[in-house]
DRENBALO-124088 format. One record per residue (C-alpha): residue number from 1; x, y, z. Coordinates in steps of 0.05 Angstrom, whole numbers. Layout:
+-----+--------+--------+--------+
:  nr :     px :     py :     pz :
+-----+--------+--------+--------+
: NUM :      X :      Y :      Z :
...
+-----+--------+--------+--------+
//
This chain:
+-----+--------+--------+--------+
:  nr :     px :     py :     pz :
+-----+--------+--------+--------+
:   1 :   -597 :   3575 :    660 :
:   2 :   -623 :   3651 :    633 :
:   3 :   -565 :   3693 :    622 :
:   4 :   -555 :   3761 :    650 :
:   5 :   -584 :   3791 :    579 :
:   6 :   -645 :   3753 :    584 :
:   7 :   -657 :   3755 :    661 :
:   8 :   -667 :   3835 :    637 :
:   9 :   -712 :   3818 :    582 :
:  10 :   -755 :   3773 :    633 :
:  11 :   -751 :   3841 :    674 :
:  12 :   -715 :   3798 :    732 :
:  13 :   -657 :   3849 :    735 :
:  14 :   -655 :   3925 :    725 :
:  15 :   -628 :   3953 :    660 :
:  16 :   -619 :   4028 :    632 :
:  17 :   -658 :   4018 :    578 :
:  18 :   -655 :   4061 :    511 :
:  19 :   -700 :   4026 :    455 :
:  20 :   -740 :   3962 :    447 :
:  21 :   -784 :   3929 :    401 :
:  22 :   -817 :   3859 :    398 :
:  23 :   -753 :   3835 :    380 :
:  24 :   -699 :   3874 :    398 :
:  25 :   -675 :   3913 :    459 :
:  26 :   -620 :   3972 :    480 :
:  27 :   -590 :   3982 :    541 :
:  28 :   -526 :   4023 :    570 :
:  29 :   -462 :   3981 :    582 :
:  30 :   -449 :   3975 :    656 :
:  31 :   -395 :   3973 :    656 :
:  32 :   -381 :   4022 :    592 :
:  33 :   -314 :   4034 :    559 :
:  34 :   -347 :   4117 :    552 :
:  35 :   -406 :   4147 :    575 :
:  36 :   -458 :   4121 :    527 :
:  37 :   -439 :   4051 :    512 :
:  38 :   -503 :   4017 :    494 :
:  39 :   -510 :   3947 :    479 :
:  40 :   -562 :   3916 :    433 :
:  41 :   -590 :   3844 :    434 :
:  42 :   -640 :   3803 :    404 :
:  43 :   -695 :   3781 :    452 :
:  44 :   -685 :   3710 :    441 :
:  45 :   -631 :   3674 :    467 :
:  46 :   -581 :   3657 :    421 :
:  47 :   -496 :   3651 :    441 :
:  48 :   -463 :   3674 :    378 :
:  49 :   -497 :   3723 :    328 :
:  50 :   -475 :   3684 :    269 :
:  51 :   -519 :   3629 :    295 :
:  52 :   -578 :   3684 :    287 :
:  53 :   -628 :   3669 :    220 :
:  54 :   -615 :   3709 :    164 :
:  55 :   -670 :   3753 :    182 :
:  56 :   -661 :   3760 :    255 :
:  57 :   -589 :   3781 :    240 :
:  58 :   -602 :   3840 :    195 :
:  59 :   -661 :   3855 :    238 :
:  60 :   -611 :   3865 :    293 :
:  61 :   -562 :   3903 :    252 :
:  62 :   -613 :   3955 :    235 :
:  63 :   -638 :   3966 :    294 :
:  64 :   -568 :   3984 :    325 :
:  65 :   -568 :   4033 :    270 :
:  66 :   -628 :   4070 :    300 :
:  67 :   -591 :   4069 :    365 :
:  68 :   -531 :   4088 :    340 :
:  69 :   -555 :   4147 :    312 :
:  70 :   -595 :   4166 :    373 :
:  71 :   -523 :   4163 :    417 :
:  72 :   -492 :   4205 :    353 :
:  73 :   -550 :   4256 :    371 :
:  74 :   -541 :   4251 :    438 :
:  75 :   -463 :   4231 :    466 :
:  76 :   -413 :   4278 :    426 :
:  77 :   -368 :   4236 :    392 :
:  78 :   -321 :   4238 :    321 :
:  79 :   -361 :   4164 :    310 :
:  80 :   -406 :   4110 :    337 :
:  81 :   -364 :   4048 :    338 :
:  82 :   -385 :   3974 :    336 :
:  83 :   -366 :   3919 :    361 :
:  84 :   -382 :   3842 :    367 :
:  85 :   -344 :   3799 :    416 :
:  86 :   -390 :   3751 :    453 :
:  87 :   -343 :   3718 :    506 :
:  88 :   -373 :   3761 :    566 :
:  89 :   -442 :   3735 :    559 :
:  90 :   -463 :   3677 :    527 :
:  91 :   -524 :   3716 :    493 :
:  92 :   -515 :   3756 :    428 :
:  93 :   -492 :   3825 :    437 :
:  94 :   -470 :   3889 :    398 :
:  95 :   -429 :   3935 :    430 :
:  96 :   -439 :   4011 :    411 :
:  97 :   -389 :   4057 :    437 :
:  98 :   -388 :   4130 :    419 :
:  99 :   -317 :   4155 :    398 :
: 100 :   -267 :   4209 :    408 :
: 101 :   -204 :   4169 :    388 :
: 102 :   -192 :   4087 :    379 :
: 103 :   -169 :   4075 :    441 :
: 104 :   -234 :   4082 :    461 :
: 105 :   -258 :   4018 :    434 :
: 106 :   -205 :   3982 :    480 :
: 107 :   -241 :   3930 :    517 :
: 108 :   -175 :   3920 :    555 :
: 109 :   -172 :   3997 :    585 :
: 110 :   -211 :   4010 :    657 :
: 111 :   -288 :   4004 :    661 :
: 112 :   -325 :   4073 :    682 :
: 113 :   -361 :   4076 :    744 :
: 114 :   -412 :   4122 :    733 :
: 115 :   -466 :   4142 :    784 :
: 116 :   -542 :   4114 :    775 :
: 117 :   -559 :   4187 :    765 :
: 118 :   -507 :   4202 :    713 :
: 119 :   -531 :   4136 :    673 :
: 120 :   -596 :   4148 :    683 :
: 121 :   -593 :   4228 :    654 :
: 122 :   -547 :   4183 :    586 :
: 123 :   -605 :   4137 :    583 :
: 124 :   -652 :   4195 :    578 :
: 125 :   -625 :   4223 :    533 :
: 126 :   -599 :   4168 :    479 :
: 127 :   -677 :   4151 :    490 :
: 128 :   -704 :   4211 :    478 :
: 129 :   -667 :   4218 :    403 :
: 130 :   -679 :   4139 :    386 :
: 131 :   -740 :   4146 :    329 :
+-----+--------+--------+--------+
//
C-alpha cells in the first residue's frame, strides 16, 4: 500500500505544496510544530533515508537547503531547524521547522491547527522565495 507521502505525489490527496522537481517535493507539515514547518521527500518510495543511494541522498539534502532558505526568507525565525525521524510515515522525510527557541523542535509539544487560509497565505509565500 502507497503511503500518505506518495498518495500526494500520485496527486490522490491534497498537499500545500512549496517546491518540486523531478525528484524531490516540499510541502507544509499538517500538522506543524510552527507556522512554516515544511517537509521534504524524495519522490520515490523509500522507508528510511539511509536506505536512499548515495546520490539520491545528497540530492535530497540539497534541495531542503533551497527550501530552507526560502522559509528563512519567508517565516521569521533565529534558524531553520532539521530534523529526520521517520516513525510517522513509513516514506523518507525531512522535517524543516523554522525557530525562535529549541523547544520548538519538540515533536512531543501540541500540533498547530491552522486554518486552510492561513496555510495556504505560508505556502505562498515559502513558494514564492524558493529559487
Amino acid at each position: 500500500m502507497a503511503s500518505i507521502f506518495s498518495r500526494i505525489i500520485q496527486g490522490d490527496l491534497p498537499a500545500y505544496k512549496v517546491a518540486e522537481n523531478d525528484h524531490y517535493l516540499a510541502f507544509l507539515d499538517v500538522f506543524p510544530l510552527v507556522k512554516g514547518h515544511t517537509l521534504v521527500i524524495p519522490k520515490p518510495e523509500t522507508d528510511d533515508i539511509f536506505d536512499l543511494s548515495p546520490g539520491d541522498f545528497s540530492g535530497l539534502f540539497a534541495f531542503a537547503q533551497q527550501v530552507g532558505l526560502a522559509i528563512r526568507a519567508s517565516i521569521p525565525c533565529v534558524k531553520v531547524g532539521i530534523a529526520v525521524v521517520g516513525l510517522e510515515v513509513p516514506h523518507a522525510h525531512i522535517h524543516l521547522v523554522p525557530l525562535q527557541e529549541i523547544g520548538d523542535l519538540n515533536f512531543m509539544r501540541p500540533k498547530l491547527q491552522l486554518a486552510p487560509e492561513e496555510m495556504e497565505i505560508i505556502r505562498q509565500k515559502i513558494a514564492g522565495n524558493f529559487r
